[in-house]
PAZAPA-4460 file (N, C-alpha, C; in steps of 0.05 Angstrom, whole numbers, plus 32768, in hexadecimal, padded with zeros to 4 digits):
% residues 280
    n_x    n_y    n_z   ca_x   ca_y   ca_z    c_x    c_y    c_z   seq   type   mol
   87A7   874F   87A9   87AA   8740   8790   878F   8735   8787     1      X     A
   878D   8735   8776   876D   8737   876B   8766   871D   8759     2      X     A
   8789   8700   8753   877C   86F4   8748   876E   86E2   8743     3      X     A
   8754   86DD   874F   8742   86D2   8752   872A   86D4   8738     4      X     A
   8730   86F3   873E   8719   86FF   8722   8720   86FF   8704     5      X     A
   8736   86F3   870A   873A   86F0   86E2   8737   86E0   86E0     6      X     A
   8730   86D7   86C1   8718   86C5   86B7   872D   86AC   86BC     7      X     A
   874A   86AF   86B5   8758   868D   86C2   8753   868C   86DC     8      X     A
   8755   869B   86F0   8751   868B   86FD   8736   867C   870F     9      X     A
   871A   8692   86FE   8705   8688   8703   86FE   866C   86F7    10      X     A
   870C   8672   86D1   8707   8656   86CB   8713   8640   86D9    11      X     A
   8728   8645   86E5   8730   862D   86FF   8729   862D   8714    12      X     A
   8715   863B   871F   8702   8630   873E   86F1   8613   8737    13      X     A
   86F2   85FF   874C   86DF   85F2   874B   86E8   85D5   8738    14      X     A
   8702   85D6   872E   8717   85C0   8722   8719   85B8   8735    15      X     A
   8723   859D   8730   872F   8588   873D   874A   858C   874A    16      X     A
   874F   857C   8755   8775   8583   8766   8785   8570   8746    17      X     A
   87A0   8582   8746   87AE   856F   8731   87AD   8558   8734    18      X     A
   87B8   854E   874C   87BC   8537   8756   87BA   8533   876F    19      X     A
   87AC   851C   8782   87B3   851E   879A   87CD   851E   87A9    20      X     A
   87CB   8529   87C7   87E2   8524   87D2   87DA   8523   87F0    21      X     A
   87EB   850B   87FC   87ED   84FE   880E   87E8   8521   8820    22      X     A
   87D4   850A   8838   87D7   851F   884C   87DC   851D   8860    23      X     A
   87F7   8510   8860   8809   850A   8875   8827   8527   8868    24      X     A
   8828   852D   8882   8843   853C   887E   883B   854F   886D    25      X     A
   882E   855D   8869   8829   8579   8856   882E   8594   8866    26      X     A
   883B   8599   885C   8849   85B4   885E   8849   85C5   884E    27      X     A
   8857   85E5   884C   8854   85F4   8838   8869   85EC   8823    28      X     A
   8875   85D6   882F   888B   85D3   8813   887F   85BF   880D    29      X     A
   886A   85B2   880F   885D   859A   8803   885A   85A4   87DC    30      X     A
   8864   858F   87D3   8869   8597   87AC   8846   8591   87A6    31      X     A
   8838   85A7   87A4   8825   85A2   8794   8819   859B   8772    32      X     A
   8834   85B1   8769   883B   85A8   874A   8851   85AF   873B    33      X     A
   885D   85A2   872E   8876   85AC   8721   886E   85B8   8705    34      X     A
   887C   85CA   86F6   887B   85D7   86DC   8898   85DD   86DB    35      X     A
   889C   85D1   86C5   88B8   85D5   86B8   88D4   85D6   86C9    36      X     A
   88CF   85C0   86D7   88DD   85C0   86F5   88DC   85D1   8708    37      X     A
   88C8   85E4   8709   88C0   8602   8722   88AE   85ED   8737    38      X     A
   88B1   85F1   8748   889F   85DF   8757   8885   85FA   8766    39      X     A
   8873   85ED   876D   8859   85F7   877D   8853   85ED   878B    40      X     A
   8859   85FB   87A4   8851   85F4   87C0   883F   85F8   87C8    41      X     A
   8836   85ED   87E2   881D   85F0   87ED   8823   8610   87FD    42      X     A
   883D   8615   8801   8839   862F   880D   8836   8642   87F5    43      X     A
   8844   8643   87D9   8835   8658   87C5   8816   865B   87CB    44      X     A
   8813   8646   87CF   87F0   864A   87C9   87E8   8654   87E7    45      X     A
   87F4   8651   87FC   87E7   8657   8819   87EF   867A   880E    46      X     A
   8803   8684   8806   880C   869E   8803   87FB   86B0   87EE    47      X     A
   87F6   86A4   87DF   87E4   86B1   87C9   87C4   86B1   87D7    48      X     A
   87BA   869A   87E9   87A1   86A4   87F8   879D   86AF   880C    49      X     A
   87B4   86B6   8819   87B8   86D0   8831   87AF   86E2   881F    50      X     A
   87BC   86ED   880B   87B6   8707   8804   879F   870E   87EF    51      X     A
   879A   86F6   87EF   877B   86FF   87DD   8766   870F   87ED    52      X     A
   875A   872D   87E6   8744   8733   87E6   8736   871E   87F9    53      X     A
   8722   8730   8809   870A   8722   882A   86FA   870D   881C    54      X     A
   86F1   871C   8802   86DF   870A   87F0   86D8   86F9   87E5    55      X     A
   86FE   86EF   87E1   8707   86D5   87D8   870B   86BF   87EA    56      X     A
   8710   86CD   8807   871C   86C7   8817   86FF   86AB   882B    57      X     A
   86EC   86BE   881E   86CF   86AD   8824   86C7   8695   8818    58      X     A
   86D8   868E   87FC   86D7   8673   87EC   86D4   8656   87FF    59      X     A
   86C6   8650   87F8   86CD   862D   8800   86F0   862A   87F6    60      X     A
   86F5   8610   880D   8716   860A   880E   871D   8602   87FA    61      X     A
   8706   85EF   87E9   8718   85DE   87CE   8713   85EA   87C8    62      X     A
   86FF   85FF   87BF   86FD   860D   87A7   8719   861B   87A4    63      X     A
   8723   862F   87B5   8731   8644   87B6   874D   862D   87B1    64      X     A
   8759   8619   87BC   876A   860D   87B7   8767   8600   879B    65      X     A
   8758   85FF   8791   875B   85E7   8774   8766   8609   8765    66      X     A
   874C   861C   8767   8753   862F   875B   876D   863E   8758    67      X     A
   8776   8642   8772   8794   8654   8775   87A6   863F   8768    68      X     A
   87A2   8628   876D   87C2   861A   8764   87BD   8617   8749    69      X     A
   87B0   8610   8738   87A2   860E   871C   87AF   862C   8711    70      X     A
   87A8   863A   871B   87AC   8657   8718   87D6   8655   8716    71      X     A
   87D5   864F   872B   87FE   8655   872B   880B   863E   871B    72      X     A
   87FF   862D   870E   8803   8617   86FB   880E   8629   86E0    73      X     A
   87EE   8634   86DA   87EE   863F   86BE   8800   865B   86C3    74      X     A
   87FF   8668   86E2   8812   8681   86D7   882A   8675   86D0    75      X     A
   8834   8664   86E7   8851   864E   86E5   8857   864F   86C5    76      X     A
   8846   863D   86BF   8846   8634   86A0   884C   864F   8688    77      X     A
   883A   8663   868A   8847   8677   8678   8858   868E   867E    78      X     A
   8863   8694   869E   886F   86A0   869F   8890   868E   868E    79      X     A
   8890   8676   868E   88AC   8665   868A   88AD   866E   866B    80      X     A
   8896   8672   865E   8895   8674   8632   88B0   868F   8632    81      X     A
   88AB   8694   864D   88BF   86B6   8645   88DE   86A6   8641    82      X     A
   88E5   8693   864F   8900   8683   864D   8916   869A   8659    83      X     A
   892E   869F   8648   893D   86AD   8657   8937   86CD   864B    84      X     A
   8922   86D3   8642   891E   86EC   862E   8905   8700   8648    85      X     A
   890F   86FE   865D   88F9   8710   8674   8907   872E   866F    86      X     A
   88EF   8741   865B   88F9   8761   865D   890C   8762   8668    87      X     A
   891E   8771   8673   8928   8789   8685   8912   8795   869A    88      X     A
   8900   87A6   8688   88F1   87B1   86A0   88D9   879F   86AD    89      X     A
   88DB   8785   86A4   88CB   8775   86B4   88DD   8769   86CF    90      X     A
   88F9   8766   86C6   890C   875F   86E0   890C   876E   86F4    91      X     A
   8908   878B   86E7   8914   879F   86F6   88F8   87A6   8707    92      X     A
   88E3   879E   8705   88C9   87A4   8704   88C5   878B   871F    93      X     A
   88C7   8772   871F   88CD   8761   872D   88E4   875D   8743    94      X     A
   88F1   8767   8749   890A   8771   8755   88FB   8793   876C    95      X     A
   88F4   87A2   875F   88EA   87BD   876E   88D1   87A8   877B    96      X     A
   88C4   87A1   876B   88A4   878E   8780   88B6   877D   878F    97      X     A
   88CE   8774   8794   88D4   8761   87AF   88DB   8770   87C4    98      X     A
   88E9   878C   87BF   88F4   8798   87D2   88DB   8798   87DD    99      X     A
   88C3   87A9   87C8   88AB   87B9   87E0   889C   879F   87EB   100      X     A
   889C   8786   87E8   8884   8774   87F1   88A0   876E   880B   101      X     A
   88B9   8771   880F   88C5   8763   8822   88C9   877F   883A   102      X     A
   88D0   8793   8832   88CF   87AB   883F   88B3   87B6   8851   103      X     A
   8897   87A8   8841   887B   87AC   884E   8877   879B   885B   104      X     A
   8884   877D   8855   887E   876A   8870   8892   8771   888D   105      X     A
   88AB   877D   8883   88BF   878B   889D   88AF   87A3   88AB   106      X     A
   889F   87B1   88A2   8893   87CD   88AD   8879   87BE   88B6   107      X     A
   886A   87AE   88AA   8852   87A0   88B3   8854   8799   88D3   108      X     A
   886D   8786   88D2   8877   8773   88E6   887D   8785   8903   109      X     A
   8882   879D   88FB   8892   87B5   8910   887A   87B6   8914   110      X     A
   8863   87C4   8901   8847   87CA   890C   8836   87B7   891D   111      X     A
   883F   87A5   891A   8828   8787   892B   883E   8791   8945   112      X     A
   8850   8791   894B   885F   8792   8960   8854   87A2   896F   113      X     A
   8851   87B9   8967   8853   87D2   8970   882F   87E2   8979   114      X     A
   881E   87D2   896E   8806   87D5   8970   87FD   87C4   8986   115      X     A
   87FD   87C8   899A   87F1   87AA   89B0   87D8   87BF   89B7   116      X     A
   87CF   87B5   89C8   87BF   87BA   89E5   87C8   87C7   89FD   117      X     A
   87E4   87C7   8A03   87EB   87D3   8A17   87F9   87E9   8A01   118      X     A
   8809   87E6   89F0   880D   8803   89DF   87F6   8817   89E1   119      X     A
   87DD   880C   89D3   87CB   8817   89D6   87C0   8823   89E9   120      X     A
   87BF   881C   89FE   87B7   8823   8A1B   87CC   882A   8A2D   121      X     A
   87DF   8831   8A1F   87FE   884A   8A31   87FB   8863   8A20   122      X     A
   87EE   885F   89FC   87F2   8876   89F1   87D9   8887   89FB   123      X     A
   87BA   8877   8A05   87B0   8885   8A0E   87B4   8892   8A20   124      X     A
   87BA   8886   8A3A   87BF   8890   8A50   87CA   88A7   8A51   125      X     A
   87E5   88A9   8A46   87F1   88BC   8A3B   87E6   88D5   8A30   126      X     A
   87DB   88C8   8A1C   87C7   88E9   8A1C   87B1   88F9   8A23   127      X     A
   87A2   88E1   8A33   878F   88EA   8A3B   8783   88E1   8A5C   128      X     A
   8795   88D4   8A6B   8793   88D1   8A8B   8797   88E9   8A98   129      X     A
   879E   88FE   8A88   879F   8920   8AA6   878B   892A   8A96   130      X     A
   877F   8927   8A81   876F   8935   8A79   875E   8945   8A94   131      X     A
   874F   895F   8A90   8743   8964   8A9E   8727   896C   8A96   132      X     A
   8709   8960   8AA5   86F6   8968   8A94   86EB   8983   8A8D   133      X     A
   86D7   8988   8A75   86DD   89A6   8A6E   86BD   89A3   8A67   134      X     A
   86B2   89B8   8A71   8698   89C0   8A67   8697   89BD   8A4C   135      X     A
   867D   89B9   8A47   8675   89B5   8A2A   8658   89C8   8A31   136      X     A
   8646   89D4   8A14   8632   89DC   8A19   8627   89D8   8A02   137      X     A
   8604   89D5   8A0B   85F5   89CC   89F2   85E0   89E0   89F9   138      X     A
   85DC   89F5   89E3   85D3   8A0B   89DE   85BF   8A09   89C4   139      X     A
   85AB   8A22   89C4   85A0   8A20   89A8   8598   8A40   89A9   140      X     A
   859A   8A4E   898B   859D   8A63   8984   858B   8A6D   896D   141      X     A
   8573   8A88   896A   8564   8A90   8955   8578   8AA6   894E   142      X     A
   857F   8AA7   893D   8592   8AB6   892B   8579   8ACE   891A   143      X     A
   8585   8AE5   891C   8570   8AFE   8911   8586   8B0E   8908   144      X     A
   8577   8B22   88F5   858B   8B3F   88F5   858A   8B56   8903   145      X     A
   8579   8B5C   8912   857B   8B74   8924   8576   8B6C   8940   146      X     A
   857F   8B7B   8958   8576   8B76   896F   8557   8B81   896A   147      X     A
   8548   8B8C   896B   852C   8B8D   8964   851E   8B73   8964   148      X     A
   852E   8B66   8959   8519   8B4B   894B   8522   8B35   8965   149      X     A
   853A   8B39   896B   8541   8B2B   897E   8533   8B33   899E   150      X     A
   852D   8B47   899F   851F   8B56   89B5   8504   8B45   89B9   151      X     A
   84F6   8B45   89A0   84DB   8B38   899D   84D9   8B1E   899F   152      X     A
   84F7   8B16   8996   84EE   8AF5   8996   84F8   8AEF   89B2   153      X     A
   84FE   8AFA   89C9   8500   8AFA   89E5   84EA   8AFA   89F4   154      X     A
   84DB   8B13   89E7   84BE   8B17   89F9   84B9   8B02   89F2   155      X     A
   84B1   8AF5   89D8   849E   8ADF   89CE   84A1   8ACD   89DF   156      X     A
   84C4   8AC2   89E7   84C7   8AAE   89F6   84C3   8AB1   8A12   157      X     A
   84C0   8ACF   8A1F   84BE   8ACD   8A3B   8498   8ACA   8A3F   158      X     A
   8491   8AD2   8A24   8472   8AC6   8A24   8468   8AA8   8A21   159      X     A
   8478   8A97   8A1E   8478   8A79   8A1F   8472   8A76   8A06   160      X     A
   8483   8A7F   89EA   8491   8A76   89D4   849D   8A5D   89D5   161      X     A
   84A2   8A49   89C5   84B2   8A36   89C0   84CA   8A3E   89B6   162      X     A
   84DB   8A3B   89C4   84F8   8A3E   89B1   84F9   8A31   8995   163      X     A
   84F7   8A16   8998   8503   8A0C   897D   84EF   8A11   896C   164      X     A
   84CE   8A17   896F   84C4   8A21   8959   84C9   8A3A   8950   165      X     A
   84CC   8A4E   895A   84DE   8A6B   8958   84EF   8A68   8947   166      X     A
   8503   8A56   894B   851A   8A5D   8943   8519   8A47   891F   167      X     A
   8500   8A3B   8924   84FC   8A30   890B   84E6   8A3E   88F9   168      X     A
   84DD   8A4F   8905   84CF   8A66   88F6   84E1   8A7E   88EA   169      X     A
   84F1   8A88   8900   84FC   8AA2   8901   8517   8AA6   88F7   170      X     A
   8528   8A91   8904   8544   8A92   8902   8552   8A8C   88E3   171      X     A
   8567   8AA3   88E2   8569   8AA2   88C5   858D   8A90   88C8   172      X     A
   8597   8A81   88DA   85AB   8A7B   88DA   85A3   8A57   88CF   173      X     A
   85BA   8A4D   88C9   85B6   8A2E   88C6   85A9   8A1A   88CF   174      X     A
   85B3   8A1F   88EE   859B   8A10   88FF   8585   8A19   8905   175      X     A
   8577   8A29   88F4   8559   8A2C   88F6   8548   8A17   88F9   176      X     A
   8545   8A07   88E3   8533   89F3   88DA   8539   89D4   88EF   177      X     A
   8554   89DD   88FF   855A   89C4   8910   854C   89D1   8935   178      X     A
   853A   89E8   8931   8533   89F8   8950   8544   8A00   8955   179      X     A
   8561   8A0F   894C   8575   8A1D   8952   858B   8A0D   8965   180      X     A
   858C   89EF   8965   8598   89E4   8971   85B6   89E7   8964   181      X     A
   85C9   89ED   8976   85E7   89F0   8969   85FC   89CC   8977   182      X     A
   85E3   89BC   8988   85F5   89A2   8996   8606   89B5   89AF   183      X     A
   861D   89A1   89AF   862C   89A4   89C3   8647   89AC   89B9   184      X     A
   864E   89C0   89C9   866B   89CD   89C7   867A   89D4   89D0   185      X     A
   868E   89D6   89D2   86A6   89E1   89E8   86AD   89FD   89E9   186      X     A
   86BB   8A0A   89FD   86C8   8A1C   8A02   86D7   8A21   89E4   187      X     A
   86DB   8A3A   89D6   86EB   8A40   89C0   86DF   8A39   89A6   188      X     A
   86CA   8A2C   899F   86C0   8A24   898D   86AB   8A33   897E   189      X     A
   869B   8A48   8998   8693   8A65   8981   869E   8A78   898C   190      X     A
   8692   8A92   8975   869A   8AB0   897B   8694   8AB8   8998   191      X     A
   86A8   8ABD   899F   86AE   8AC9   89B5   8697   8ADE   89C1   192      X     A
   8686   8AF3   89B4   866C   8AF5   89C5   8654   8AE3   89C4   193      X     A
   8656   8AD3   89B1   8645   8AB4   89BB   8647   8AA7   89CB   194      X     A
   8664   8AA0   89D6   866C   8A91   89E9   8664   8A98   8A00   195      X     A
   866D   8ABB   89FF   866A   8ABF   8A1A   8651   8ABC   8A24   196      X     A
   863E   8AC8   8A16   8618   8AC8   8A18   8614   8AAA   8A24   197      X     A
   8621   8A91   8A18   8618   8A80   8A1E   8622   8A76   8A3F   198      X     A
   8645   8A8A   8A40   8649   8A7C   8A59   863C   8A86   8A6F   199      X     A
   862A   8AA0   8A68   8624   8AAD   8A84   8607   8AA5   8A85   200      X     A
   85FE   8A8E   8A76   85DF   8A85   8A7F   85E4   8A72   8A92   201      X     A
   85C6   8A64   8A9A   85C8   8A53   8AA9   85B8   8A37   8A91   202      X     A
   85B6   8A22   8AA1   85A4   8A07   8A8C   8595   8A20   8A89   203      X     A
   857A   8A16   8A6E   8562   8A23   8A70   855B   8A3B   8A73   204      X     A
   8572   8A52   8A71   856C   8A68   8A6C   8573   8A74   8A5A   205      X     A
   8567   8A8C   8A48   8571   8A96   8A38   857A   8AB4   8A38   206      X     A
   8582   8AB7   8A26   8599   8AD2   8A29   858D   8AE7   8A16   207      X     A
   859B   8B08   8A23   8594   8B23   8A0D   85A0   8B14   89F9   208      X     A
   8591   8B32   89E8   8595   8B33   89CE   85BF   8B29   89CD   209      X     A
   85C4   8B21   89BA   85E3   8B19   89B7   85E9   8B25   89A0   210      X     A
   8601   8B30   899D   8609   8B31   8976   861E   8B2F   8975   211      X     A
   861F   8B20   895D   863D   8B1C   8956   863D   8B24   8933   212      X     A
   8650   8B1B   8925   8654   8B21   8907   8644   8B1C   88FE   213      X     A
   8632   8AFF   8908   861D   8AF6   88F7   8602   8AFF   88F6   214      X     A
   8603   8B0D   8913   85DB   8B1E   890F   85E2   8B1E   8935   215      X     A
   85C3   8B1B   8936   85BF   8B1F   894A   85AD   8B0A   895D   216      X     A
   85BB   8AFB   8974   85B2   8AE0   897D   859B   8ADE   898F   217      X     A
   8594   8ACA   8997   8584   8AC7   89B2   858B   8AAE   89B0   218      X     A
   8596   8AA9   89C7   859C   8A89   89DA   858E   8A85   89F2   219      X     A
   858D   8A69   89E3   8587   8A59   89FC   8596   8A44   8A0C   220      X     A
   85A3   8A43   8A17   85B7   8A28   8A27   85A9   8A18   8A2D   221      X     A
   85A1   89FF   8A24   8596   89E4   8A2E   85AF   89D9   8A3B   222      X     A
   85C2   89C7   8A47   85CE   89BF   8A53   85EA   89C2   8A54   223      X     A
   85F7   89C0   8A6C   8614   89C6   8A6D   8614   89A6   8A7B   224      X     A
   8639   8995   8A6E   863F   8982   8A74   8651   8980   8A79   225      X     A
   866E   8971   8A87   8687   896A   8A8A   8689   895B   8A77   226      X     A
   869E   8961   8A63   86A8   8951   8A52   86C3   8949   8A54   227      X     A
   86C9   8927   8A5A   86E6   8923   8A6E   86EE   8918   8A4C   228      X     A
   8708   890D   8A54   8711   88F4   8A3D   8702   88EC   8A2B   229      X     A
   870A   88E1   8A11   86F3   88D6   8A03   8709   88B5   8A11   230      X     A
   86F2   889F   8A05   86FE   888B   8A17   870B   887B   89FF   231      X     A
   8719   8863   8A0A   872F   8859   89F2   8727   884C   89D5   232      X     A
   870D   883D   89DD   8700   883B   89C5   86F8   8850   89B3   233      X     A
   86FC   8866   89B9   86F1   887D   89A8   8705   8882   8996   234      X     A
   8722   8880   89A4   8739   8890   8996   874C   8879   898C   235      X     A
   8737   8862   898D   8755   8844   898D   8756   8848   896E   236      X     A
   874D   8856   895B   875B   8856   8939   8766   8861   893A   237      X     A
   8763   8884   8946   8782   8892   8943   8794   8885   8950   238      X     A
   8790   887A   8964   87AF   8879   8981   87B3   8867   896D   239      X     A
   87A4   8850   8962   87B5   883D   894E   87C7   8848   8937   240      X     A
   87B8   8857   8926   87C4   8862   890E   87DD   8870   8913   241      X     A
   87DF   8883   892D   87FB   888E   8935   8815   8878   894A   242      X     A
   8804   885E   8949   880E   8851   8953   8824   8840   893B   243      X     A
   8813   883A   8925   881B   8830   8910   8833   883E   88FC   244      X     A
   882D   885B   8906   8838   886C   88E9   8859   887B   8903   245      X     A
   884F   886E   891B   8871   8879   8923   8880   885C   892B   246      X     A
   886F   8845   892B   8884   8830   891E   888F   8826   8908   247      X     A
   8884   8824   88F9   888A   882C   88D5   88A2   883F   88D6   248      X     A
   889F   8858   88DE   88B7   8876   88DD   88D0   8861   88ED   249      X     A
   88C4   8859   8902   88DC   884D   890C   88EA   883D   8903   250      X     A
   88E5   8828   88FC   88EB   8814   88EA   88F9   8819   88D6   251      X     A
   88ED   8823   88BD   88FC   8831   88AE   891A   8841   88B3   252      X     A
   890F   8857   88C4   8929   886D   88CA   8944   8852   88D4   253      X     A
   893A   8845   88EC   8955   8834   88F1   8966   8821   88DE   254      X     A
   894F   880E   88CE   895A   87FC   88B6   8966   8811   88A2   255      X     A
   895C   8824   889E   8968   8832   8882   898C   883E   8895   256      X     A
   8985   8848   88AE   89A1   884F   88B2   89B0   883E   88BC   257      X     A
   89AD   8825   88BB   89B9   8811   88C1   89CA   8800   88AE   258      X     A
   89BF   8802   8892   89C1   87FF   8872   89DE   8809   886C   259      X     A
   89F1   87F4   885E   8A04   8801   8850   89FA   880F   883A   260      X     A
   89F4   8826   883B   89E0   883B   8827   89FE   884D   880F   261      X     A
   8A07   8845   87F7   8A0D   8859   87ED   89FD   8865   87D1   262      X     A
   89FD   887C   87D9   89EE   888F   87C4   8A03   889A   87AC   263      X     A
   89FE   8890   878F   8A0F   889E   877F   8A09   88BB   8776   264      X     A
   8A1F   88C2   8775   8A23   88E4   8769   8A20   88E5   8758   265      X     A
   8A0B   88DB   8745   8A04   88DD   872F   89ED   88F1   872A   266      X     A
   89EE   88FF   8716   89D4   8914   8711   89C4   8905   86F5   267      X     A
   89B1   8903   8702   899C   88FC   86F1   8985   890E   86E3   268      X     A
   8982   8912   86CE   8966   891E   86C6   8951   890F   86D3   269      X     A
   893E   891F   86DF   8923   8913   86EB   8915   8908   86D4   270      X     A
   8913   8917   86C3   8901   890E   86A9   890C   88F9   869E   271      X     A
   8922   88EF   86A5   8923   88CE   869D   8915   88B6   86AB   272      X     A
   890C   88BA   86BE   88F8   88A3   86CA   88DF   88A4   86B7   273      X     A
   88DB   88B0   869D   88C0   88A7   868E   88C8   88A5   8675   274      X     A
   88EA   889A   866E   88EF   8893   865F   88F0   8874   865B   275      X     A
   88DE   886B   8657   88E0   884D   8653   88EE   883C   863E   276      X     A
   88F8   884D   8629   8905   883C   8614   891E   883D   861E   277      X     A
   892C   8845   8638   8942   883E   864C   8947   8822   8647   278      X     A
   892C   880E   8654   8928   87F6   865B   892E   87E9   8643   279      X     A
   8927   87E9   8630   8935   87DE   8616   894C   87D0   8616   280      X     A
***
């Protein structure tokens, strides 16, 4: 809710309180102001600054209180000019916004439940305590088009060539300009006679000529590592996000079939939901 930034309610930061009030016994039903017999509580106003935007949320205390309640004064005040003449599709409009603001605090509420620390740390476990660790390899590659060229850029290196300047001279693949570094990778992640070239080196040695679709390689294997689990901090947004989105499913699925639910047999044209002179 954003209203902070309209010009009412900016022109009301930094006002005075209507009136004081005892600060004995204040509560959220404490009457901060009446309009046309509607009263304003101190909890409207605690409710309307929960949900303000981080930014607002940084205000000094009187400011944000003179402001918010000043603010639900004047909406108070002109929402009442409507008297008993409120649209149709403003009722109907107000009525759909209660279901969804009361239905998101029921699915919210499931989600705080359902999100702990030990959730968290059974969903990991779960998926990843048998893990078993798996080689990883960090390799680097001069990419050519013929074995010829690859031939030569072998001798060069068994003459005490630099790899990564080679492969930043010579190599016509992507990681040229990076010394033909490709990082670290797993089993399945390249073409299958790349892989193999790489699995049958050792650290620090490099391999024949290779080819695959793309030309023709020369590798070098700089290190092989065990790569176990990633650890819980790594994965605590997904395990949250799937933590979140199958309590929500839950939630939902049981309240809705729990619902005296009847659906009428009525056929509707779809193309009447953008008929608005309905509301009329």
């Amino acid at each position: 809710m954003n209203i902070i930034s309209t010009p009412l309610a900016r022109l009301a930061l930094g006002m005075t309180l209507l009136f004081p009030i005892s600060a004995q016994a204040q509560d959220a039903s404490t009457v901060l102001a009446t309009v046309g017999g509607e009263e304003i509580t101190l909890g409207h106003v605690i409710a309307v600054a929960d949900s303000l935007p981080a930014q607002f949320q940084q205000l000094p205390d009187d400011q944000l209180y003179s402001g918010l309640l000043e603010q639900l004064v004047r909406q108070a005040a002109i929402a009442q000019s409507l008297g008993d003449s409120v649209p149709k599709s403003l009722q109907l409009s107000v009525e759909s916004q209660r279901w969804a603001l009361l239905a998101n605090s029921v699915i919210e509420g499931a989600i705080d439940a359902a999100v702990t620390e030990e959730a968290l740390q059974a969903a990991y476990n779960e998926r990843f305590a048998s893990v078993e660790p798996e080689k990883e390899y960090n390799a680097s590659h001069i990419l050519v088009a013929t074995e010829e060229e690859a031939l030569e850029l072998i001798a060069e290196l068994e003459s005490g060539a630099d790899f990564a300047e080679l492969a930043q001279a010579r190599s016509t693949g992507p990681s040229g300009p990076n010394g033909g570094s490709l990082g670290w990778f797993g089993k399945g992640m390249m073409v299958p006679p790349f892989e193999a070239a790489v699995l049958a080196l050792e650290p620090e040695s490099i391999s024949p000529p290779v080819q695959t679709q793309f030309g023709w390689h020369v590798v070098r294997l700089n290190e092989v590592r065990d790569a176990g689990a990633p650890s819980l901090e790594e994965v605590r947004e997904n395990l949250e996000s799937e933590l979140s989105e199958a309590a929500a499913q839950e939630v939902v699925d049981s309240l809705v079939a729990a619902a005296d639910i009847t659906r009428s047999e009525v056929e509707i044209d779809p193309a009447l939901i953008r008929d608005t002179s309905l509301l009329d």
